[in-house]
C-alpha positions in Angstrom: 87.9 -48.0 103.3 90.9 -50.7 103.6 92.8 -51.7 100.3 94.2 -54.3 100.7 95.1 -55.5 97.5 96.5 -59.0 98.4 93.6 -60.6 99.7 92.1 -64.1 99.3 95.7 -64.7 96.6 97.8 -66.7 99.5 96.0 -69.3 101.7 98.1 -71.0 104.2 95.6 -73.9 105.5 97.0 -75.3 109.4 96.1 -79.6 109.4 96.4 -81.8 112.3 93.8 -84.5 111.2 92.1 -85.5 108.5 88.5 -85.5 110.0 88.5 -82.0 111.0 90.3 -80.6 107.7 87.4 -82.0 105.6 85.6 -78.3 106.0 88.3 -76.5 105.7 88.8 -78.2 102.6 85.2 -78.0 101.5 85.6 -74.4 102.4 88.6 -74.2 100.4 87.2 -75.7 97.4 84.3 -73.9 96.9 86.4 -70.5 97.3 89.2 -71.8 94.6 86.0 -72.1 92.3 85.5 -68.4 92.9 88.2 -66.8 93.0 90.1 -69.1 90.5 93.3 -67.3 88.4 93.5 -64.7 91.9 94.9 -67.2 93.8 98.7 -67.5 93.7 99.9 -69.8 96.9 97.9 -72.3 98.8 100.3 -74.1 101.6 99.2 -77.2 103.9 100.8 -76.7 107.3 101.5 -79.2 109.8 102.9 -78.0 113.2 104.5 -80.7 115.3 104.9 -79.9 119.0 107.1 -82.4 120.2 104.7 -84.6 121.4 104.9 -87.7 118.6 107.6 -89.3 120.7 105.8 -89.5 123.8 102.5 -90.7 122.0 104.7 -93.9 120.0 106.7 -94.4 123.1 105.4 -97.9 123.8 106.7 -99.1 120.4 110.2 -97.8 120.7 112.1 -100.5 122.6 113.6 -98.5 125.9 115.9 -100.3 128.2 117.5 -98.8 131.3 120.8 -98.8 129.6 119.7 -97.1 126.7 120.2 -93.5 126.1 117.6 -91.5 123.6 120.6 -89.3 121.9 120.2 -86.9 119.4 120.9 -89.1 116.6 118.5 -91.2 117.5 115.6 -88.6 118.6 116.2 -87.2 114.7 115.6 -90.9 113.2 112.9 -91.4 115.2 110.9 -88.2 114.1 112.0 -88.7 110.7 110.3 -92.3 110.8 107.3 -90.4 112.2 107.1 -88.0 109.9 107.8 -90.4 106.8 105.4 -93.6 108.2 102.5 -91.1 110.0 102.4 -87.4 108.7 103.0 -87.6 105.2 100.8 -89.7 104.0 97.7 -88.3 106.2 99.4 -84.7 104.5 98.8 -86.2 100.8 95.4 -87.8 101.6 94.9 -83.7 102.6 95.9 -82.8 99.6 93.5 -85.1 97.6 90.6 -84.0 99.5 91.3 -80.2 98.3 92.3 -81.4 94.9 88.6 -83.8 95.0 86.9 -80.2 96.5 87.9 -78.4 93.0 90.9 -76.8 94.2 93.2 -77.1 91.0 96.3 -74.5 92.3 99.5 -76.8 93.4 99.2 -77.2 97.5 102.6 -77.1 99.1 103.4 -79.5 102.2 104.9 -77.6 105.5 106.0 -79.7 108.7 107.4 -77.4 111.5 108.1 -77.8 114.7 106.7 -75.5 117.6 103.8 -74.2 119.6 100.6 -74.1 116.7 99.8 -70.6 117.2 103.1 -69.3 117.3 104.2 -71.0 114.3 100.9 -70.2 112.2 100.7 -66.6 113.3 104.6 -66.2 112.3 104.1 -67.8 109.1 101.3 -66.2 108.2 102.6 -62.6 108.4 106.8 -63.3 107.5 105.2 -65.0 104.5 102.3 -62.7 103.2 99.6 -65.2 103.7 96.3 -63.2 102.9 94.4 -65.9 104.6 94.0 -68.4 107.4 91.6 -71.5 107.0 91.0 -73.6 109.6 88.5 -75.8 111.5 87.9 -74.4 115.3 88.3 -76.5 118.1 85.1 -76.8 119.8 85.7 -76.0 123.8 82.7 -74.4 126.2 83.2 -70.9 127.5 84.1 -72.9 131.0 87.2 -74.8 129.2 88.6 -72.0 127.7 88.3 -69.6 130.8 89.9 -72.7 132.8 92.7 -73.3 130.1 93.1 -69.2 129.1 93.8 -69.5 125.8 94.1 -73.5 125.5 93.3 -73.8 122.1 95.0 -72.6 118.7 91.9 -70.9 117.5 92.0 -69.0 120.9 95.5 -67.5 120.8 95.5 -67.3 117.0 92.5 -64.3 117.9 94.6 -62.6 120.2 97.6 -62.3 117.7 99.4 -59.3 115.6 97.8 -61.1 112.2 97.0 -59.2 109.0 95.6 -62.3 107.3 91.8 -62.6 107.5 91.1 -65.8 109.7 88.1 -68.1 108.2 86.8 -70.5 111.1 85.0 -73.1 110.0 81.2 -73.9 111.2 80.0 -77.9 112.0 78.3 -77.8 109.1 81.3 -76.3 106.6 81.8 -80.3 104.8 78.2 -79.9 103.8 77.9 -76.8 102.6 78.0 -75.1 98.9 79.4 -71.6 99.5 78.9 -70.4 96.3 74.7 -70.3 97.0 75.0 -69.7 100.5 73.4 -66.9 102.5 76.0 -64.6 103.9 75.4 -62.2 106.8 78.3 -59.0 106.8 78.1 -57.1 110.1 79.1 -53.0 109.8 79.8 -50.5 112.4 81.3 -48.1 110.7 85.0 -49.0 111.4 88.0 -49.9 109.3 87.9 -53.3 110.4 84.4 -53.9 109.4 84.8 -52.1 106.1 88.2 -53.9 105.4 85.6 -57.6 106.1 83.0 -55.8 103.5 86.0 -55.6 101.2 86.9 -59.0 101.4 83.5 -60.3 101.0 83.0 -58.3 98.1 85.5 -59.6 96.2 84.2 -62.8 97.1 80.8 -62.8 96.5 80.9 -60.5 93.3 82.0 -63.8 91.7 79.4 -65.9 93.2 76.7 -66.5 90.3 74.3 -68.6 92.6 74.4 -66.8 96.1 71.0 -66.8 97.5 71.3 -63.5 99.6 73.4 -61.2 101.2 72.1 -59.7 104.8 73.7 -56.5 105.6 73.5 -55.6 109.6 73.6 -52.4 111.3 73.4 -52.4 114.7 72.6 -49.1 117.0 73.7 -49.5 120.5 70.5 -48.0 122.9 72.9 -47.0 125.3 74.4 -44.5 123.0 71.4 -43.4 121.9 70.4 -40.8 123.8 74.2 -39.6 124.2 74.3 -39.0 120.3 71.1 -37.1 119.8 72.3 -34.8 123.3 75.4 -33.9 121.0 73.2 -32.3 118.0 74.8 -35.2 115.7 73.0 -36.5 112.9 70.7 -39.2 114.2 71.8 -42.7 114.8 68.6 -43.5 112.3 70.0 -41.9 109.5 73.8 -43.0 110.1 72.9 -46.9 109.8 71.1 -46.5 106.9 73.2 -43.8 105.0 76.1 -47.1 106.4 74.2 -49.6 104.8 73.2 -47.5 101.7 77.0 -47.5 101.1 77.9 -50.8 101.7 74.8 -51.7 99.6 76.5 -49.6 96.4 79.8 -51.3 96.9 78.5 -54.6 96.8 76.4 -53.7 93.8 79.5 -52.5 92.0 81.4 -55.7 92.6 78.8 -57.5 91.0 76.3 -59.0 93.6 73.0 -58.6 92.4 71.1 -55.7 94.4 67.8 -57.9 94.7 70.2 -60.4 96.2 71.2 -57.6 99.0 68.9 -57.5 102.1 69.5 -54.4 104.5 69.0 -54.5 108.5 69.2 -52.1 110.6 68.9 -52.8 114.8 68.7 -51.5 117.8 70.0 -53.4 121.1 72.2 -53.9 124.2 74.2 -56.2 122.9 75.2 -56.7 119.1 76.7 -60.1 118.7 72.4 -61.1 120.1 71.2 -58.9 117.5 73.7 -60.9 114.7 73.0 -64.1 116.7 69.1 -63.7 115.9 69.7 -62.7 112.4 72.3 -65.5 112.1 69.8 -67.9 113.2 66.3 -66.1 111.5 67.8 -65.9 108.1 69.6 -69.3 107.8 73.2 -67.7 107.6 76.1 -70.1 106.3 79.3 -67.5 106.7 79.8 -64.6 108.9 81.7 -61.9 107.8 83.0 -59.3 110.4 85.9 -57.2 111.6 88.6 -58.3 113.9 90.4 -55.9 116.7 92.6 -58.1 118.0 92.1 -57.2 121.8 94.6 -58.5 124.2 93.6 -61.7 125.9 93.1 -60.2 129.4 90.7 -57.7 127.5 88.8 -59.8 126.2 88.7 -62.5 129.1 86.5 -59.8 131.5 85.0 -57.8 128.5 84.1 -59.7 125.8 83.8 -58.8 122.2 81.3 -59.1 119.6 83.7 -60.9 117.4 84.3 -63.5 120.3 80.7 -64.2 121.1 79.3 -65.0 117.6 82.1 -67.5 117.7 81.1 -69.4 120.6 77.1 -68.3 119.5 77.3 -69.6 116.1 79.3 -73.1 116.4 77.7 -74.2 113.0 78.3 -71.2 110.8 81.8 -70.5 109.1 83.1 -67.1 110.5 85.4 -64.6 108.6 87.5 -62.4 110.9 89.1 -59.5 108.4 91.7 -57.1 110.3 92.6 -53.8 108.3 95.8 -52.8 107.6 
């Protein structure tokens, strides 16, 4: 079992508009409620790429015997910054502070390529955890851009902070009476996500229910019982049995606990039509961080409930 002692203390929260922060700073609020006195650092980070000059460019007056020099390139993103990004920052800031969050919430502007910037803040700085709101793009657009959007690369990055994705619905949503859904395999990523959500949810007074999945791939059946090992029956429930008692001793309630355990082809279906059956709000699984060319012609499981549940908040917990 992962022990990772830091987590969900040090939030770093990545804005680029005010529209699509408002789940992440639902999200956000609801969690501060929870957790409360455990969390130490909570950062708002703006990453500019360059492109503010380009996008104002027909109200900077440009004649052919002007020259944009460094000087002036500085003032102008300082201007930008000051007149444009600030403000929309603070008006971030009162929509966490309005969503209960009562921690102070640093400002960060940095320039830089979003991923690249978020990923090497996250770990140089200790964040625990990632918040943000997922760019919504079709399995087509993302194969056609490879990698086009933050959310994209951030997945296929050396992170050890636990990456919270926001669903459609996140503004809307009361986390702290939510249903939650916790996928186990057995592995140290999927115990370090049952961690995590344990520390989370033992705090949550109101949760409706919490849906523990096991799911027993058919294909490996038959392989396991050849081998003489115990059988695959007895391993998901003796899983979920233990990830059951955890929960219980973190203080969720065990008639809030619902155990599943599954057979199928595919596991991120199997989740999907539990996801969809049970009215799940959050999602919480492990994260392998498979290399983008992997996961382009392979898949994962993690990858598909993303694009397979656009409306449900997602929590992607890596071990250390």
């Amino acid at each position: 079992m992962s022990s990772k002692k830091d987590m969900l203390t040090r939030f770093l929260l990545p804005f680029d508009n005010l529209e699509s922060f408002k789940g992440t700073a639902a999200l956000m609020g609801s969690m501060a409620k929870v957790l409360e006195d455990r969390l130490e650092k909570l950062t708002l980070l703006r990453v500019m790429e360059g492109s503010y000059i380009a996008q104002h460019m027909e109200n900077i007056d440009v004649r052919v015997e002007h020259v944009l020099t460094g000087d002036l390139l500085r003032k102008l993103r300082k201007e930008h910054i000051s007149n444009t990004i600030e403000p929309e920052m603070e008006k971030a800031r009162s929509l966490l502070t309005n969503s209960g969050v009562v921690t102070p919430v640093d400002i960060v502007i940095q320039d830089g390529t979003p991923a690249d910037v978020i990923a090497d803040t996250a770990n140089e700085q200790n964040y625990s955890t990632i918040i943000m709101q997922r760019r919504e793009l079709t399995t087509v657009e993302e194969m056609f851009m490879f990698m086009g959007s933050v959310t994209y690369r951030l997945l296929h990055r050396d992170l050890h902070a636990t990456i919270y994705l926001t669903g459609t619905d996140a503004e809307s949503r009361d986390y702290n009476s939510a249903n939650i859904l916790i996928a186990l395999d057995g592995s140290e990523h999927a115990n370090a996500a049952l961690e995590e959500a344990a520390v989370l949810l033992g705090e949550c007074s109101t949760l409706k229910q919490v849906v523990l999945v096991s799911v027993t791939d058919v294909a490996s059946y038959r392989e396991v019982l050849d081998g003489g090992e115990a059988t695959p029956e007895k391993e998901s429930l003796a899983l979920l049995d233990d990830a059951a008692s955890m929960l219980e001793k973190s203080g969720v309630p065990g008639d809030k606990i619902v155990k599943v355990a599954r057979y199928g082809n595919h596991a991120a279906s199997v989740i999907e039509e539990e996801v969809t059956n049970r009215k799940i709000d959050t999602v919480f699984m492990g994260r392998r961080g498979r290399s983008a060319i992997a996961e382009l012609f392979i898949g994962s499981v993690s990858k598909k409930i993303i694009d397979g549940c656009p409306a449900q908040t997602i929590a992607l917990v890596t071990a250390d």
